[in-house]
C-alpha positions as CSV (number, residue, x, y, z in Angstrom):
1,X,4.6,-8.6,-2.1
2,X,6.7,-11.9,-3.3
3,X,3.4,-13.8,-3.3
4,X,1.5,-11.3,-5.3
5,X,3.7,-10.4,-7.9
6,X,4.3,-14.8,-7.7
7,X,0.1,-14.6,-8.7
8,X,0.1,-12.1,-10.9
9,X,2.9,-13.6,-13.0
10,X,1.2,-16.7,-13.0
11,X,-2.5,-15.0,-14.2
12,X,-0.9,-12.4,-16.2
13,X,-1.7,-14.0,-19.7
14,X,-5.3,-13.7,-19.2
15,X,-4.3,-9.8,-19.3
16,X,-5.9,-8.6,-22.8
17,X,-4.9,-5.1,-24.0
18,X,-6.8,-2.7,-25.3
19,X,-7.1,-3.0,-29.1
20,X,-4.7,-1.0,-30.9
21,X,-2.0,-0.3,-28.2
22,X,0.6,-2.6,-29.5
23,X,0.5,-1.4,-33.1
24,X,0.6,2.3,-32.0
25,X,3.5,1.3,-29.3
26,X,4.8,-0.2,-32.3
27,X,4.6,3.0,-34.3
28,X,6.1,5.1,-31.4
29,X,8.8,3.5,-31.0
30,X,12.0,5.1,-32.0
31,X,10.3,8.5,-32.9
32,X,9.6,9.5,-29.4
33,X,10.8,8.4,-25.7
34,X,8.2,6.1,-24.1
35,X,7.9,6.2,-20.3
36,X,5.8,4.5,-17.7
37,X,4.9,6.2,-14.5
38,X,2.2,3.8,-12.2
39,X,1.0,3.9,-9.2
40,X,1.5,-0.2,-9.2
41,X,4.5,-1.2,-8.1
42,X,7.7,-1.3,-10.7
43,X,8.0,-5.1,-10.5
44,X,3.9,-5.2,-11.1
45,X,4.5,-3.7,-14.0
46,X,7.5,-5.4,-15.3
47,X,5.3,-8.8,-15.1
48,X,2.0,-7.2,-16.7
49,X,3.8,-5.1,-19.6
50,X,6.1,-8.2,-20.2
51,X,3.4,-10.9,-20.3
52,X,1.7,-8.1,-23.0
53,X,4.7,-8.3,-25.0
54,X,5.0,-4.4,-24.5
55,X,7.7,-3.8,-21.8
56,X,10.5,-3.5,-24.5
57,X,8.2,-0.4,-25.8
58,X,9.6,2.0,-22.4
59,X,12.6,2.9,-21.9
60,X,12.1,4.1,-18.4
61,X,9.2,2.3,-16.1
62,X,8.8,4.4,-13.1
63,X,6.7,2.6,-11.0
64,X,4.4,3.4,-7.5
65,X,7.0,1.9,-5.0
66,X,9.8,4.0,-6.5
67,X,8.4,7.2,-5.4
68,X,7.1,9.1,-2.1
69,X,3.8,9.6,-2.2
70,X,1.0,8.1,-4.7
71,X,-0.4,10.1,-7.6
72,X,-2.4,12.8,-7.8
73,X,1.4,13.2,-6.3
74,X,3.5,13.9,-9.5
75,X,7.1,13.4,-8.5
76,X,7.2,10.2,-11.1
77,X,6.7,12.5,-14.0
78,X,9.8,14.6,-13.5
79,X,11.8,11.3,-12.6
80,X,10.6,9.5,-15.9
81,X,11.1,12.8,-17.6
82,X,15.1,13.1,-16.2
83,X,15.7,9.0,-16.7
84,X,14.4,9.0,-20.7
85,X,15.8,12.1,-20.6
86,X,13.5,14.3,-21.8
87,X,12.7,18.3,-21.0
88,X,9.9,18.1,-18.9
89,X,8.2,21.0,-20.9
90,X,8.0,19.0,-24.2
91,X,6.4,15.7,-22.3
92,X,2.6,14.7,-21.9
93,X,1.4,12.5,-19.5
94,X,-1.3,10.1,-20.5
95,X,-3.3,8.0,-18.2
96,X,-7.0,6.5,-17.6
97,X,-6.7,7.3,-13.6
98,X,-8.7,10.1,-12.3
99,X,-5.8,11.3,-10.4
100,X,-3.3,11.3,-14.0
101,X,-4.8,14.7,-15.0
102,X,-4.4,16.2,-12.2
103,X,-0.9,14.8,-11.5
104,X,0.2,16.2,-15.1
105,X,-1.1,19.8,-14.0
106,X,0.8,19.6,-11.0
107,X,3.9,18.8,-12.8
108,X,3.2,21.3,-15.9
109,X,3.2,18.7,-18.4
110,X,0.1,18.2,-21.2
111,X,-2.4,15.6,-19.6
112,X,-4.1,13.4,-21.7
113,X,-6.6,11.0,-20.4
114,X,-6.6,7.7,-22.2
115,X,-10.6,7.5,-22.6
116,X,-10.3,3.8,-23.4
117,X,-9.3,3.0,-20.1
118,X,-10.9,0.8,-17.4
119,X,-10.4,3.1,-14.9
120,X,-10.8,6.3,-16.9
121,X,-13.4,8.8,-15.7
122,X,-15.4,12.0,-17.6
123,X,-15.5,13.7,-14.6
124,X,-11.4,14.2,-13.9
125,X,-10.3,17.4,-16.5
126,X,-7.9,16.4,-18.8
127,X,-6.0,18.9,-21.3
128,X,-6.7,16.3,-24.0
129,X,-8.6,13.4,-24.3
130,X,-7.6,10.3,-26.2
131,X,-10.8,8.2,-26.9
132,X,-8.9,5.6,-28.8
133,X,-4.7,4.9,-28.4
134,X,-4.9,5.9,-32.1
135,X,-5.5,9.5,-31.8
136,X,-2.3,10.1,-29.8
137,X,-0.8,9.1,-32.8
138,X,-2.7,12.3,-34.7
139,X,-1.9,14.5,-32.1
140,X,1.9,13.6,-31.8
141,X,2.4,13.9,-35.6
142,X,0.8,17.5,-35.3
143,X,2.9,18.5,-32.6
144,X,6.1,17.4,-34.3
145,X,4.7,19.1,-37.6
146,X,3.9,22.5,-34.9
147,X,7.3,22.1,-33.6
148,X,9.7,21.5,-36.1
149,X,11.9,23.9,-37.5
150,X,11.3,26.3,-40.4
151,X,14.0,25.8,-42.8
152,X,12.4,27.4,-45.9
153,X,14.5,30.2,-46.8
């Protein structure tokens, strides 16, 4: 594992993200907990999200290595849910895996599927799907609009 995470540090700027995720990071951050749950390994994840310039987004990186069993398992949800903390009924898991909706279902948390994603496929039912990292920030705003307290007396 030293000599992969050793190559992947080492190839890790040629990593481009997809357009728009820093700026909506950006606009996230400090209005809502950001987590990462991934089936790579926590260290793999460290390297990629901090060549990206992004790792400083999550407060809590949960990564593949750090749990049982590999997703569609969903014991990394709950985890990243306790570590933020956050109440596991007000989180949403988003992901471009096939097995991220159904690891969100298993844990009883919203699953969104991040259609923008290289691994992301039509096929796997999500509760909600993203088509660009922009339209979570829609869909969060509406939620904390649907959710926020009435205090019109």
């Amino acid at each position: 594992m030293d000599l992969y995470n050793e190559v992947l540090a080492h190839r890790a700027h040629a990593v481009t993200p997809c357009a728009d995720i820093r700026s909506v990071l950006e606009q996230l951050q400090g209005t809502i907990p950001l987590a990462v749950f991934t089936g790579a390994s926590r260290r793999a994840a460290q390297i990629l999200l901090g060549a990206l310039g992004m790792l400083d987004h999550f407060s809590v990186l949960v990564g593949g290595d750090k749990v049982e069993k590999p997703k569609p398992d969903p014991a990394g949800i709950p985890r990243a849910c306790s570590l933020i903390p956050v109440d596991i009924d007000r989180a949403m898991h988003v992901g471009d895996a096939p097995t991220d909706p159904d690891a969100a279902r298993r844990t009883g948390v919203m699953g969104a599927a991040a259609g923008w994603g290289h691994l992301y496929d039509a096929t796997a039912p999500a509760d909600l799907l993203l088509r660009s990292p922009g339209e979570l920030l829609v869909y969060v705003s509406a939620a904390e609009v649907a959710t926020a307290p009435d205090h019109s007396d």
